[in-house]
KOLKE-961871 format. One record per residue (C-alpha): residue in one letter; y, x, z. Coordinates in steps of 0.5 Angstrom, whole numbers. Example, Ala and Ser with C-alpha at 12.3 -4.5 7.8 and 13.67 -1.06 7.14 Angstrom:
% KOLKE-961871
+------+-------+-------+-------+
: code :     Y :     X :     Z :
+------+-------+-------+-------+
:    A :    -9 :    25 :    16 :
:    S :    -2 :    27 :    14 :
+------+-------+-------+-------+
//
This chain:
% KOLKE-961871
+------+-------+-------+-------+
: code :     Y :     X :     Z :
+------+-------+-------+-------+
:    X :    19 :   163 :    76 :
:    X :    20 :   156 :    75 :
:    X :    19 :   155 :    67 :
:    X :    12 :   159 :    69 :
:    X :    10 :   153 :    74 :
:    X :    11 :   148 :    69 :
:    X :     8 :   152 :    63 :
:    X :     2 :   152 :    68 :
:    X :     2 :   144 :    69 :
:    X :     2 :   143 :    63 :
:    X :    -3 :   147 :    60 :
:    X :    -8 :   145 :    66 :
:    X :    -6 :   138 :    64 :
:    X :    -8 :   138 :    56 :
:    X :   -14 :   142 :    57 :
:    X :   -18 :   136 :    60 :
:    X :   -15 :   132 :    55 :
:    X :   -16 :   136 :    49 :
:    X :   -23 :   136 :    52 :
:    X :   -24 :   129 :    51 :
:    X :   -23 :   128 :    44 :
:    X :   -28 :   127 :    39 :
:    X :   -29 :   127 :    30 :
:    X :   -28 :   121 :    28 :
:    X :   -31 :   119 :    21 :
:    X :   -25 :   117 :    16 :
:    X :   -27 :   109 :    13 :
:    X :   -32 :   109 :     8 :
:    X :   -30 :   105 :     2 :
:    X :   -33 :   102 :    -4 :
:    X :   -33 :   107 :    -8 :
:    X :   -36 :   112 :    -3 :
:    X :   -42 :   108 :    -5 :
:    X :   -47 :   109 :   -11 :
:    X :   -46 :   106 :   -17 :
:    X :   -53 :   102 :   -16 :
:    X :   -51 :    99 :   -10 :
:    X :   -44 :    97 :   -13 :
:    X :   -46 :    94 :   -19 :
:    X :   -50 :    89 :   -14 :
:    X :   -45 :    87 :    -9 :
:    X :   -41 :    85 :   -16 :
:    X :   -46 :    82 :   -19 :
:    X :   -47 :    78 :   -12 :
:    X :   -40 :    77 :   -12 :
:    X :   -39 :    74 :   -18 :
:    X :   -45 :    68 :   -19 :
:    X :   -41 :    63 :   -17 :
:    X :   -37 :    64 :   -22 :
:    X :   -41 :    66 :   -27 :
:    X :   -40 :    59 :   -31 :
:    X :   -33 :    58 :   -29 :
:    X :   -26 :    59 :   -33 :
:    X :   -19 :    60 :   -32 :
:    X :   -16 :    54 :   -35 :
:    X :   -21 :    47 :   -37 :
:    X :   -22 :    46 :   -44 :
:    X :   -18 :    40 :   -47 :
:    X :   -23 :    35 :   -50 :
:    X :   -21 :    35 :   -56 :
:    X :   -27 :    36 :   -63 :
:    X :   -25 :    41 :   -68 :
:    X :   -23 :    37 :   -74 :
:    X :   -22 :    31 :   -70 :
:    X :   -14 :    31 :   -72 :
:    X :   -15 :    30 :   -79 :
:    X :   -20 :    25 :   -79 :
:    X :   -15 :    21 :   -74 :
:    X :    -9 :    22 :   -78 :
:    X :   -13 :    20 :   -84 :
:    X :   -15 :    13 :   -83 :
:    X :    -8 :    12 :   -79 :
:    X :    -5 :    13 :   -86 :
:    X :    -9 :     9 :   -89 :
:    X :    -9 :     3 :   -83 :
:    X :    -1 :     4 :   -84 :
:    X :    -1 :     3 :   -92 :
:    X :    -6 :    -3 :   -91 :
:    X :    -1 :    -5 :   -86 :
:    X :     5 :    -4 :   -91 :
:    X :     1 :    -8 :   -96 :
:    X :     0 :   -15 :   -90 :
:    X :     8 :   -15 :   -88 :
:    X :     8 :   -16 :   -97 :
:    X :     3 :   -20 :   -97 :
:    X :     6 :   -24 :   -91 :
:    X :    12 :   -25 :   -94 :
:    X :     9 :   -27 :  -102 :
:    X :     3 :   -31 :  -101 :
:    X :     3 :   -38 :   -98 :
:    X :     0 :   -38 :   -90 :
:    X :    -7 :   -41 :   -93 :
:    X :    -7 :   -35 :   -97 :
:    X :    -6 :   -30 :   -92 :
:    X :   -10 :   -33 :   -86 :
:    X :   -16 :   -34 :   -91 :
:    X :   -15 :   -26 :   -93 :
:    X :   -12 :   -24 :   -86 :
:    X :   -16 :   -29 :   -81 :
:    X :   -15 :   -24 :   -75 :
:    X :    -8 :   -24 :   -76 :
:    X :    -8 :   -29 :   -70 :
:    X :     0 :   -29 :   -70 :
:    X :     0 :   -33 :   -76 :
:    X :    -6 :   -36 :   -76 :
:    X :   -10 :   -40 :   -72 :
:    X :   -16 :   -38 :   -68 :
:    X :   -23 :   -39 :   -70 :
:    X :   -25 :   -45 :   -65 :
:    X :   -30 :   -43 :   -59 :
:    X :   -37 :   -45 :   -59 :
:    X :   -37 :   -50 :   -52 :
:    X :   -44 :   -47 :   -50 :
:    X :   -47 :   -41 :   -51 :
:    X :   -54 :   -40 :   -52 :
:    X :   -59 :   -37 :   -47 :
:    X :   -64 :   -33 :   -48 :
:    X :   -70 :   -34 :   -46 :
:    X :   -76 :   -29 :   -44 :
:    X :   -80 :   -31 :   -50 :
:    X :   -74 :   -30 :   -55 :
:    X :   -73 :   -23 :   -51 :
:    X :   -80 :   -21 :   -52 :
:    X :   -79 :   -22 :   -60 :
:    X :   -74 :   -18 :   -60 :
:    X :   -79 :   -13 :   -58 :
:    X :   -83 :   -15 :   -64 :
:    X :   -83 :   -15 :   -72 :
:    X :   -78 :   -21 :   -75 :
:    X :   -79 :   -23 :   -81 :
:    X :   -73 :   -25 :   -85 :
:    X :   -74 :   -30 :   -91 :
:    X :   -69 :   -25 :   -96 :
:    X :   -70 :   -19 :   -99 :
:    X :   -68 :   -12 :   -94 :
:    X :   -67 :    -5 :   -94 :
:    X :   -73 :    -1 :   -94 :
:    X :   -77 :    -7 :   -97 :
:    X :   -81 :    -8 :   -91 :
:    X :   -80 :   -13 :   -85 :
:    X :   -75 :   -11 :   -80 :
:    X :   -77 :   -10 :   -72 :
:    X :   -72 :   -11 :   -68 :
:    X :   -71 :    -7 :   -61 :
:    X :   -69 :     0 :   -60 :
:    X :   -75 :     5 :   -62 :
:    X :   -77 :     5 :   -68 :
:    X :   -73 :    10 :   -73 :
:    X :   -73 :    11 :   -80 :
:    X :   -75 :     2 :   -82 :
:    X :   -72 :    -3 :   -86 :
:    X :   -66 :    -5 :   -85 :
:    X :   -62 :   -13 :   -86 :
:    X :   -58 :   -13 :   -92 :
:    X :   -51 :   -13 :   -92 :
:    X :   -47 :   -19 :   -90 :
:    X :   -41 :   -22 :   -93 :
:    X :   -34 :   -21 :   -91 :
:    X :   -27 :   -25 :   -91 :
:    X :   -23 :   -18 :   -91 :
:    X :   -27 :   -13 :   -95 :
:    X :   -29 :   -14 :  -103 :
:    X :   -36 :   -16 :  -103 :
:    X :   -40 :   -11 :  -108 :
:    X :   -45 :    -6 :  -106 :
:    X :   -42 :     1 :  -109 :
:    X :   -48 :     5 :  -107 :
:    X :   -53 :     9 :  -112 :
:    X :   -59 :     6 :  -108 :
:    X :   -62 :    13 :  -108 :
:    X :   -63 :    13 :  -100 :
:    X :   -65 :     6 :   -99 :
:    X :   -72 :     8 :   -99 :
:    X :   -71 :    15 :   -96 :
:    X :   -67 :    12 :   -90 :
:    X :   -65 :     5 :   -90 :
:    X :   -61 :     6 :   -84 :
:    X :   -56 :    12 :   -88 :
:    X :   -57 :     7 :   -93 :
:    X :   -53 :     0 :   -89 :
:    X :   -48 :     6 :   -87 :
:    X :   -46 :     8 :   -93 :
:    X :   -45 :     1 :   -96 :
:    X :   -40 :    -1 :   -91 :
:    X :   -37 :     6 :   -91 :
:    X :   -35 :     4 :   -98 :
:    X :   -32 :    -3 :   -98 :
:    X :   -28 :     0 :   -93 :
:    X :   -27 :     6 :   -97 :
:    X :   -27 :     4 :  -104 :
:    X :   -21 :     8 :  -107 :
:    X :   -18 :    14 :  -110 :
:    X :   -11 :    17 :  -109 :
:    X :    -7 :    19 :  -105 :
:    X :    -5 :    16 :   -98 :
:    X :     3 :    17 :   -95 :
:    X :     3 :    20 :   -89 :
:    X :    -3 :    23 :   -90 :
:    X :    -2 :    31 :   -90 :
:    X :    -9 :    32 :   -93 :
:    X :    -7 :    29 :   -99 :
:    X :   -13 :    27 :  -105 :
:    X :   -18 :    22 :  -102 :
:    X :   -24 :    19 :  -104 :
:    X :   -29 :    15 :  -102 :
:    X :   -26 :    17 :   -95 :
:    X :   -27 :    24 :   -96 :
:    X :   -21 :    28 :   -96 :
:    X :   -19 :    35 :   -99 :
:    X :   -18 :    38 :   -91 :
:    X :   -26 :    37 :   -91 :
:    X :   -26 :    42 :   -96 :
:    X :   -29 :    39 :  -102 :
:    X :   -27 :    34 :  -107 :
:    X :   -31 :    28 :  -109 :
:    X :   -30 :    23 :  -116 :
:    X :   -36 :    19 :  -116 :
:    X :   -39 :    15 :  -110 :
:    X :   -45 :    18 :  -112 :
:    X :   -42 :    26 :  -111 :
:    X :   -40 :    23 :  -104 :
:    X :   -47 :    20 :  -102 :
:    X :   -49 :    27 :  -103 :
:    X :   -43 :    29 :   -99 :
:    X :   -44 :    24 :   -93 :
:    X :   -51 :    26 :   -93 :
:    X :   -51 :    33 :   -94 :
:    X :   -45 :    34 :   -88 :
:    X :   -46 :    28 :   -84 :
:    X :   -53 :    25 :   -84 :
:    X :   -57 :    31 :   -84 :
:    X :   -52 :    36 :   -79 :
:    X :   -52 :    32 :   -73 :
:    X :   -59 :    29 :   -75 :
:    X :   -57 :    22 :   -74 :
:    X :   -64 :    21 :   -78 :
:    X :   -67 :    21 :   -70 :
:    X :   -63 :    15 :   -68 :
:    X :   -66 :     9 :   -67 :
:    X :   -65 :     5 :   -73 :
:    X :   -62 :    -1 :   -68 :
:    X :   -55 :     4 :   -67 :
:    X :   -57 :    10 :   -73 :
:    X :   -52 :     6 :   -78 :
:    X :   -45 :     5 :   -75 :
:    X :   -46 :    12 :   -71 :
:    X :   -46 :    15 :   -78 :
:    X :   -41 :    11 :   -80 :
:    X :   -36 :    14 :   -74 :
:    X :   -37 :    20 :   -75 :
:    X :   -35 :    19 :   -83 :
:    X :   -28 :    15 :   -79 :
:    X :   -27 :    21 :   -73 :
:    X :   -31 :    26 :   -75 :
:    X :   -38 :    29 :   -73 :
:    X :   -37 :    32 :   -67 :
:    X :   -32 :    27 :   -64 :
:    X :   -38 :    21 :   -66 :
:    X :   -43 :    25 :   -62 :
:    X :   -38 :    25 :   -56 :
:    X :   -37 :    19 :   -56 :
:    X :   -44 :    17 :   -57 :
:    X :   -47 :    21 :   -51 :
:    X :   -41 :    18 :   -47 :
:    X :   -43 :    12 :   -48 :
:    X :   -51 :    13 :   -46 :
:    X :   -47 :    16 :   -39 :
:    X :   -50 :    24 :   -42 :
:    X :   -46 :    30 :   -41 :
:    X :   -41 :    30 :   -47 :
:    X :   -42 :    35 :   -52 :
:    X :   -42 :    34 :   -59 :
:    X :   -49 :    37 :   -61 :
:    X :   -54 :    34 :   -65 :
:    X :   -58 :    29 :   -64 :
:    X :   -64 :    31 :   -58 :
:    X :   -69 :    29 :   -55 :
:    X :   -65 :    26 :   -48 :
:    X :   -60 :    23 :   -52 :
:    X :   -66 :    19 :   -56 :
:    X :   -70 :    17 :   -50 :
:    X :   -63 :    15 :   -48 :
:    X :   -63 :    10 :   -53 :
:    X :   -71 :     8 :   -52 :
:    X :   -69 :     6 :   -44 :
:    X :   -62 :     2 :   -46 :
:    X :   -61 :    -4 :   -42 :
:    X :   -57 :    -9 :   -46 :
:    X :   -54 :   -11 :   -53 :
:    X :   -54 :    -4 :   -54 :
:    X :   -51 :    -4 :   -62 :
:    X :   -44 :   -10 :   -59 :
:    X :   -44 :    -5 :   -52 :
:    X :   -43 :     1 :   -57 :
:    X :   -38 :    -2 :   -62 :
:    X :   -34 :    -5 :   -56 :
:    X :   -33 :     2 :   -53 :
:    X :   -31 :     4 :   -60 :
:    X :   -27 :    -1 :   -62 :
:    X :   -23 :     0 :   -55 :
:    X :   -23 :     7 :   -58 :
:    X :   -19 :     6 :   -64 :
:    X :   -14 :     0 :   -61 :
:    X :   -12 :     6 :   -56 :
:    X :   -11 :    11 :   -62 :
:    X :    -7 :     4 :   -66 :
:    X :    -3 :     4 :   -60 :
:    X :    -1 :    10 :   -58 :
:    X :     0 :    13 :   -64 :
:    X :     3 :     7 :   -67 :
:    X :     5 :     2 :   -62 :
:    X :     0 :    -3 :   -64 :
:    X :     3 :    -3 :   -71 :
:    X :    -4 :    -2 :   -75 :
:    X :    -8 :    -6 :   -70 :
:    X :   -10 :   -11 :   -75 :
:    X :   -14 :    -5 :   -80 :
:    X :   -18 :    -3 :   -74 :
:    X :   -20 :   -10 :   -72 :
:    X :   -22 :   -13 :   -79 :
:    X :   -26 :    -6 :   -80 :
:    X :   -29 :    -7 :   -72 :
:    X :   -30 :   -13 :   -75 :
:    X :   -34 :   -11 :   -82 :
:    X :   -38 :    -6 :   -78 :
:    X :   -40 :   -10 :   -73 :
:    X :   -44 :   -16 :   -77 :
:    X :   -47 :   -10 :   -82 :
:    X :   -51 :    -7 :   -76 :
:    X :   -59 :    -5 :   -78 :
:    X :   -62 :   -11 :   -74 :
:    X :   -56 :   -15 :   -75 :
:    X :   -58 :   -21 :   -78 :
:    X :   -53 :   -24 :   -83 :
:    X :   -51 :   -31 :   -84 :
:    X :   -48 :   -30 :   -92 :
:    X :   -53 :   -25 :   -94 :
:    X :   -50 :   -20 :   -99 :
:    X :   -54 :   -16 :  -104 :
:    X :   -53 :   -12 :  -111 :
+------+-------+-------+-------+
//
């Protein structure tokens, strides 16, 4: 009797409870959804994402560690060639072919006054300047930050590289700009042969096997330089005031790496694409010095590459080339004029 009273009581009392539970859906899922709506979800999802990468990108130009290690060997013999030359040549001889080599040789005396330049000298540079020599291209040379594809100063004469124009003169009418580039590259490049220390092995005329070619004249190397250089990257659009030494970075550091640099330089996104459209209205609206502002920033460049790869040893080099480019600049106007 017992047990069937507590059988009652507890059946009595599941019943109301029984009574008061309801289906309950199971949790839908993504994949409960149609492939249309799935698709969407993702594709919102993922936008902020869209242009973004798993690891950064190392800033470095295909190619440029040829160009790098090329002319370090070459800085490293020339170096070699000045400890002979210090030990063997009298200290007139060596400071009259070494003159920057301040250590030795005493510093060029600064000038007491610097010249200021007034709004009329700043408004003729923004005019032709006639100039009693003969130029590049023929005609007179105007000196600011627009014109392209003009006449060019000739070359200017220098204590540390030979004095000769090597070039063919094919392209002094073509583009006299190209043309000032190439004479400087070819006094700084004036040999045949192999470097020690420069895993590229034969160089000429400062092109190297690892550019995929072999040059052995400085007529093939003009087409070279102006078929793999000047035209790729369009360096034709530079303004004539900053087109030659651009040319002549890139013969140095590679194409890509001097069209970084340049963009870096004028405050663009860093790319190492052809010359545009941005990067010419850059140049056209410059404040300033434009062609010493940019062989600074250069020459900061090469010192930094002297002094971490070789602790300052090849620095001399790289300021006696800093040196040559920055007087042989389109509209830079030589005191000892060089001619053919």
């Amino acid at each position: 009797m017992k047990k069937l009273f507590y059988f009652i009581f507890i059946v009595g009392m599941a019943i109301p409870a029984y009574a008061k539970l309801s289906a309950t859906l199971f949790p839908t899922t993504a994949q409960d959804l149609s492939f249309k709506s799935r698709v969407e979800i993702a594709t919102e999802g993922y936008k902020p994402f869209l242009d973004k990468k798993a690891y950064e990108e190392l800033n470095v130009v295909p190619g440029e560690e040829f160009y790098t290690d090329r002319i370090i060997a070459e800085m490293e013999a020339e170096n070699n060639q000045q400890e002979t030359d210090a030990r063997t040549m009298s200290l007139n001889e060596y400071c009259a072919k070494y003159p920057y080599d301040y250590t030795k040789c005493p510093r060029p005396t600064e000038p007491s006054e610097t010249v200021q330049q007034t709004p009329q000298s700043q408004q003729l540079t923004q005019q032709q300047t006639y100039f009693s020599g003969r130029t590049i291209g023929g005609g007179p040379v105007v000196e600011n930050n627009y014109v392209t594809g003009g006449s060019c100063y000739p070359a200017a004469r220098d204590r540390n590289f030979e004095d000769k124009i090597w070039t063919t003169g094919k392209y002094e009418k073509m583009h006299p700009a190209f043309e000032k580039g190439l004479i400087t590259v070819f006094r700084k490049e004036g040999k045949c042969g192999k470097i020690r220390g420069d895993h590229c092995g034969y160089t000429c005329y400062g092109i190297s096997e690892c550019a995929g070619v072999r040059v052995s004249s400085r007529a093939e190397a003009e087409e070279v330089y102006y078929k793999q250089y000047w035209k790729p990257k369009k360096f034709e659009r530079l303004p004539d005031v900053i087109a030659s030494d651009v040319f002549v970075a890139a013969v140095w550091s590679g194409n890509g790496t001097a069209m970084q640099h340049l963009r870096d330089f004028l405050g663009l996104p860093i790319k190492s694409t052809p010359v545009d459209n941005e990067v010419v209205k850059a140049i056209n609206n410059y404040q300033g010095d434009i062609y010493n502002d940019w062989i600074n920033y250069r020459e900061a460049f090469l010192m930094d590459v002297a002094r971490r790869r070789y602790n300052g040893s090849v620095s001399n080099g790289f300021r006696n080339a800093i040196e040559l480019k920055r007087k042989n600049g389109c509209h830079v106007r030589p005191t000892e004029p060089l001619y053919r």
